[in-house]
TIZAFI-140296 format. One record per residue (C-alpha): residue number from 1; x, y, z. Coordinates in steps of 0.5 Angstrom, whole numbers, plus 500, padded with zeros to 3 digits. Layout:
# residues N
   senu    c1    c2    c3
    NUM     X     Y     Z
...
***
This chain:
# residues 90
   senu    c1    c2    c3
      1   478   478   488
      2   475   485   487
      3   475   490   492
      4   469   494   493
      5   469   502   492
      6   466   502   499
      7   473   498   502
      8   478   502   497
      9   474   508   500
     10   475   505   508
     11   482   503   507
     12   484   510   503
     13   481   514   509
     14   485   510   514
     15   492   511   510
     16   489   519   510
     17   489   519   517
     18   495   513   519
     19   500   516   514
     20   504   520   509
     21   502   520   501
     22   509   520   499
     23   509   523   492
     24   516   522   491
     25   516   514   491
     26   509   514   487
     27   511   512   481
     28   510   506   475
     29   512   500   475
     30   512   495   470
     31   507   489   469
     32   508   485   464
     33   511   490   460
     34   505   496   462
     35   507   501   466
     36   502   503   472
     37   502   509   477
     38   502   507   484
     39   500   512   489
     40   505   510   496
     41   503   511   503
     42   508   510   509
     43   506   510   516
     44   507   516   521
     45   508   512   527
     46   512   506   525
     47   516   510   518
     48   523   506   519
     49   521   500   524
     50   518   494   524
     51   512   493   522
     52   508   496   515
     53   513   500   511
     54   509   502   506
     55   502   502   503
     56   502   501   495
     57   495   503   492
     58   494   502   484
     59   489   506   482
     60   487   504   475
     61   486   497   478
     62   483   498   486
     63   488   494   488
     64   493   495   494
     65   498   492   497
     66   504   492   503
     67   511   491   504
     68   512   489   511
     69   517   488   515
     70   523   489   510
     71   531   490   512
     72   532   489   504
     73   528   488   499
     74   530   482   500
     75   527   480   505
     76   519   483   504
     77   514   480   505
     78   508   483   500
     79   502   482   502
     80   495   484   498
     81   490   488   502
     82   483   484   502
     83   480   488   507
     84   481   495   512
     85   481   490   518
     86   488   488   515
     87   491   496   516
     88   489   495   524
     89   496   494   526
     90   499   501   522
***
């Protein structure tokens, strides 16, 4: 499932107003041996608590995900980001 260009903008403008770009964690990742830069936002009110952690958004493909809820990277639930209605609780 793709992404309209209309939600990718809604859910960017969200993360610009509940968060923080940190461009220090935006990095790349490999993905079957290809390397893609992301774009990562953490929260501003809940940076450090429970609930989101981090929003990742992976330009070149439109596709954002979240790791929530994660003591350790063990134990992070990473959820994809389908739609703006997801990121109400940020």
């Amino acid at each position: 499932m793709n992404l309209s260009k209309k939600s990718i903008k809604h859910i960017l403008r969200i993360l610009d107003n509940k968060c923080v770009e940190v461009p220090t964690k935006a990095s790349a990742y490999s993905n079957g041996g290809r390397r893609i830069l992301t774009r990562d936002f953490e929260p501003k009110e809940s940076h450090g608590m429970n609930g989101w952690q981090r929003i990742v958004y992976v330009p070149s493909e439109g596709y954002f995900y979240g790791i929530y809820n994660g003591k350790s990277e063990e134990d992070w639930d990473i959820p994809d980001i389908w739609s703006p209605a997801q990121l109400a609780d940020l």
